[in-house]
C-alpha positions in Angstrom: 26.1 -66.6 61.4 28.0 -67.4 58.5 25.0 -67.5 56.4 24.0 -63.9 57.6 27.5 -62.6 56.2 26.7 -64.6 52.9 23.7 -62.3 52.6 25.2 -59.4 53.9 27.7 -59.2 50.9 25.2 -60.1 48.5 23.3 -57.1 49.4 26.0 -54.9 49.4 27.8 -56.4 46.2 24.1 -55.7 44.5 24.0 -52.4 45.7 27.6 -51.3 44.7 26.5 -52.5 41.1 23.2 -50.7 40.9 25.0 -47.7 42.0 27.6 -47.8 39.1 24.8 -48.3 36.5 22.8 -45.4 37.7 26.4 -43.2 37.6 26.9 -44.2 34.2 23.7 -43.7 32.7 23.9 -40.3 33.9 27.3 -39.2 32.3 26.4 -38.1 29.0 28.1 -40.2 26.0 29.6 -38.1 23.2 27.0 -38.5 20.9 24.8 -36.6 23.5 27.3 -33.6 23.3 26.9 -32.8 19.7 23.3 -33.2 19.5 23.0 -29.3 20.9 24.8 -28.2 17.4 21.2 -28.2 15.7 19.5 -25.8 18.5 22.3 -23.5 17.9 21.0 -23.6 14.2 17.8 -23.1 15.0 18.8 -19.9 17.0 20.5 -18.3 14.6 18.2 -18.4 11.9 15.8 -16.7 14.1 17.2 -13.2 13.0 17.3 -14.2 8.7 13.1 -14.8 9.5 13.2 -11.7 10.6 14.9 -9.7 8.0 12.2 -11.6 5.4 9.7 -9.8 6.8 8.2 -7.5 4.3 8.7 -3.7 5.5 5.7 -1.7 5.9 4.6 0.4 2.1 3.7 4.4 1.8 1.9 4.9 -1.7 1.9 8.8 -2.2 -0.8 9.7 -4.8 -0.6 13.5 -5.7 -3.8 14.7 -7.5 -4.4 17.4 -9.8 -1.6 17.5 -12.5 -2.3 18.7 -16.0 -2.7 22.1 -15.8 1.0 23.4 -14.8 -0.2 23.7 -11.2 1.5 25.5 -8.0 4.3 22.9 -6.7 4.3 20.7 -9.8 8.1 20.7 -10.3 8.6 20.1 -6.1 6.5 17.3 -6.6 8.3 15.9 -9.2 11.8 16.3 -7.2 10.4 14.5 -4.1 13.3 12.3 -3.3 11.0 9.0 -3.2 8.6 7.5 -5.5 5.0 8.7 -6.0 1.8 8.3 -7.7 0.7 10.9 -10.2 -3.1 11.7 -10.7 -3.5 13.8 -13.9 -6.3 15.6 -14.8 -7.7 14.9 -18.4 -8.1 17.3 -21.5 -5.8 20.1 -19.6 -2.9 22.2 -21.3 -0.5 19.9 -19.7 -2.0 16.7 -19.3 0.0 14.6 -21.4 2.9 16.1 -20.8 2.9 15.4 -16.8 1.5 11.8 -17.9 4.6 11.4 -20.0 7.3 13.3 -17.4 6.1 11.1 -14.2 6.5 7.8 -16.5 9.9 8.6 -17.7 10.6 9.4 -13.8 9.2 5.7 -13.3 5.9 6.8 -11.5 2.5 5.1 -12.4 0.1 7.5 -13.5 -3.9 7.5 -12.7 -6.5 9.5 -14.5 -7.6 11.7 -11.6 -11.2 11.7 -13.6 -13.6 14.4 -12.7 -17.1 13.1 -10.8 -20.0 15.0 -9.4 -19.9 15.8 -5.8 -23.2 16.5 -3.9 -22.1 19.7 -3.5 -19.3 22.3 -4.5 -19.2 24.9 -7.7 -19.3 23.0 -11.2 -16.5 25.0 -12.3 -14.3 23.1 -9.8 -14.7 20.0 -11.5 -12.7 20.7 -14.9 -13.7 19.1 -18.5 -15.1 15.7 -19.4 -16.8 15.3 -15.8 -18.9 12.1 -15.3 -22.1 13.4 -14.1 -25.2 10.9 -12.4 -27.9 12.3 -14.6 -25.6 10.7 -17.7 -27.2 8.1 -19.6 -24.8 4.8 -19.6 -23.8 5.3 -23.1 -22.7 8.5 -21.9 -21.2 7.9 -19.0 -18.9 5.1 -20.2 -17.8 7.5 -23.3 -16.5 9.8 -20.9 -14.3 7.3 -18.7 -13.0 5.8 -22.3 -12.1 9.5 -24.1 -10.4 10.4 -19.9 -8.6 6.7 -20.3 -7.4 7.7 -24.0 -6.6 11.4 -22.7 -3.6 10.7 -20.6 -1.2 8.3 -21.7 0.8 5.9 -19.6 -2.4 5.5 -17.1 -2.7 2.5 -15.1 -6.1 2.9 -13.3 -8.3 6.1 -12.1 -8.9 7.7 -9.1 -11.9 10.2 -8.5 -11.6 13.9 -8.4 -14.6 15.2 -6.1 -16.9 12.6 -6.8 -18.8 12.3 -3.7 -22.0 11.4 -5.3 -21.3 9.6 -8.1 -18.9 7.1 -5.8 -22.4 6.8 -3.8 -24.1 5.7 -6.9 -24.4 2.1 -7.8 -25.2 2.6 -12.0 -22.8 5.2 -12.8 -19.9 3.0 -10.5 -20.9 -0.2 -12.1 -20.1 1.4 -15.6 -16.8 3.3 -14.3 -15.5 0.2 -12.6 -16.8 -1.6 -15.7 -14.2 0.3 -17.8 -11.6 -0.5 -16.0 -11.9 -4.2 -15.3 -12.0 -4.2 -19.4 -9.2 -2.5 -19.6 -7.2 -4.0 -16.8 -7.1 -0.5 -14.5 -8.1 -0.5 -11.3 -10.1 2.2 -9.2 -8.8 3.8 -6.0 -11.3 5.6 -4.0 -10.2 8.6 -2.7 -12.8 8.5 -0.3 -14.8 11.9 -0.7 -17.7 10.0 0.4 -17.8 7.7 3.7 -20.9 5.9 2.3 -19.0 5.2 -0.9 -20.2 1.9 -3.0 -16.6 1.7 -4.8 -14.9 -0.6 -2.4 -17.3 -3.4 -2.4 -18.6 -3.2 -5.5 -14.9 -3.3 -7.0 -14.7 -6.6 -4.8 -17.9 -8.0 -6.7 -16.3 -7.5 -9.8 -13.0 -9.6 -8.8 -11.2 -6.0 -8.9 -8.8 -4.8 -5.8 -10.7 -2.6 -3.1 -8.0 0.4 -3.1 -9.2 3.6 -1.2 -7.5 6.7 0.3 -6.7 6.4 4.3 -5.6 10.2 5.1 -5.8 12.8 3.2 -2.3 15.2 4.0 -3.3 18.5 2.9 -6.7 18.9 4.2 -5.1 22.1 6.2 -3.1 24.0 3.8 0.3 24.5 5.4 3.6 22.5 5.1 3.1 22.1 9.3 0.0 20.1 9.0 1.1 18.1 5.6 4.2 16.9 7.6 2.4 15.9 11.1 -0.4 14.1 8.5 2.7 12.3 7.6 3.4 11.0 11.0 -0.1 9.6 10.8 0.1 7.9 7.2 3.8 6.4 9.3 1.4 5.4 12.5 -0.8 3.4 10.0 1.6 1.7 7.7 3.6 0.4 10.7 0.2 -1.0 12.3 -1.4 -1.7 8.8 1.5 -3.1 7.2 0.6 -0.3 4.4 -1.4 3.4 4.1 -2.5 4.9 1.2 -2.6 8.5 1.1 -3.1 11.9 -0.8 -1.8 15.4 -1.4 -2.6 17.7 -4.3 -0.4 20.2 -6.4 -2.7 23.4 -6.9 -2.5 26.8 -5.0 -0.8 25.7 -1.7 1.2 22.6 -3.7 4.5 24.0 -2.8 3.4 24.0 0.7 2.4 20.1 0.4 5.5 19.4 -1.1 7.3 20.9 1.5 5.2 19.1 4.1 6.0 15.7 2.0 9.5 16.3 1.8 10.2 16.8 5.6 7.8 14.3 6.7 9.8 11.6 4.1 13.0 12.8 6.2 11.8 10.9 9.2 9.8 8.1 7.9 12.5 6.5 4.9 14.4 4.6 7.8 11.1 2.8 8.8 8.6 2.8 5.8 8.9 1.7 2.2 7.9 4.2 0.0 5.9 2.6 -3.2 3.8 3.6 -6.8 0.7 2.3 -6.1 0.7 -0.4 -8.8 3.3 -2.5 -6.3 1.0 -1.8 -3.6 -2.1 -3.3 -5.7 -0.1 -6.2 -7.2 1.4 -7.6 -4.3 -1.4 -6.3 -1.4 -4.4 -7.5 -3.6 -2.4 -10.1 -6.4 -3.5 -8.0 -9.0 -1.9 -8.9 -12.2 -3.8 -6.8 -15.2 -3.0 -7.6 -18.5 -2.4 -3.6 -19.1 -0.3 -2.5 -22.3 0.7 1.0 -21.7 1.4 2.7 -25.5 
């Protein structure tokens, strides 16, 4: 009997003991506490990643300076930055090439290209045209490049078939890459060879995405607006195009209110910054 106490007390003495050890393995000790301090600085960095993020870009290229055109001025009181596309060997074509650069805009020779159709008269002087030999086509792009001072790549005006055509595109894009320009397409032509043949050459693929004043009234410019907003926010960036001319007031306008809802949400850039940081395109450019 007395043995059968012995063991009774054993028991229970072991069991009291593994009871405390289990209790005091489950208090926490204080060096437990403090190790939440680095989730708490893991948290609060979440929202500084955040405002890294790099905020979607607008690059507004307005086409057809150089000839004191309709909405000139409004375009040139817009209260953001755009790109101005001058036309070469106008009245006023180095003056507006000049005026946006003091403004701090990048300037593109808006260079005159065939089309497959529309009247020859639309196209202005110094056209590049696909029945030009090379010699001739590549004295064309250099006289437009000399033309209009302060220009850091080209974009076409019309041009629908000679951004279709491989030769005549190989020598335009050839200019540029010598020169350290680069070529947006303004896309007159869905079956255009610009883009990828700009990527053979090591040179950034830039093209129009919307076109704003394809309607001519300030309602339509401003709804285009809300698309060019639609695809830099799903993009990360949009490219897009309006013209001074007979309804350029009316685009302005358009710009203008359409700018009045976008500038909380968008970026608005020249379209050098857009090419430099979208593509890394660093030219070796020296503007006069």
């Amino acid at each position: 009997m007395k043995t059968n106490n012995k063991r009774i007390k054993h028991i229970l003495l072991y069991s009291i003991a593994a009871a405390l050890i289990t209790i005091t393995a489950l208090v926490p000790s204080a060096p437990q506490a403090v190790s939440a301090a680095p989730a708490e600085d893991t948290h609060s960095a979440q929202p500084q990643a955040e405002n890294t993020k790099q905020p979607s870009r607008v690059a507004i290229i307005v086409d057809d300076f150089g000839n004191g055109m309709r909405g000139t001025e409004e375009m040139f009181k817009l209260p953001v930055k755009i790109t101005v596309a001058v036309m070469p060997f106008l009245r006023s074509s180095e003056q507006d090439a000049r005026h946006a650069h003091e403004l701090g805009y990048d300037v593109l020779v808006h260079l005159p290209m065939e089309p497959r159709q529309g009247k020859p008269e639309w196209l202005g002087p110094g056209a590049v045209l696909t029945s030009m030999t090379d010699a001739e086509v590549r004295k064309r792009v250099e006289a437009a490049l000399d033309n209009v001072p302060y220009a850091i790549g080209i974009n076409n005006h019309m041009g629908s078939k000679v951004t279709g055509d491989e030769r005549v595109m190989g020598i335009v894009l050839g200019v540029c890459k010598e020169r350290g320009l680069f070529f947006v397409d303004s896309h007159t032509n869905y079956r255009s060879v610009a883009g990828r043949m700009a990527r053979e050459l090591g040179m950034p693929p830039v093209e129009n995405h919307i076109f704003l004043d394809d309607v001519h009234s300030a309602s339509h410019v401003a709804k285009q607006m809300k698309l060019v907003q639609e695809r830099a926010l799903s993009q990360r960036y949009c490219v897009t195009i309006g013209h001074v001319g007979i309804q350029g007031k009316e685009t302005a306008a358009g710009i203008r209110s359409g700018i009045a809802g976008m500038k909380d949400n968008v970026e608005f850039v020249g379209i050098s910054e857009l090419v430099r940081d979208e593509w890394k395109w660093n030219s070796r450019l020296t503007l006069p």
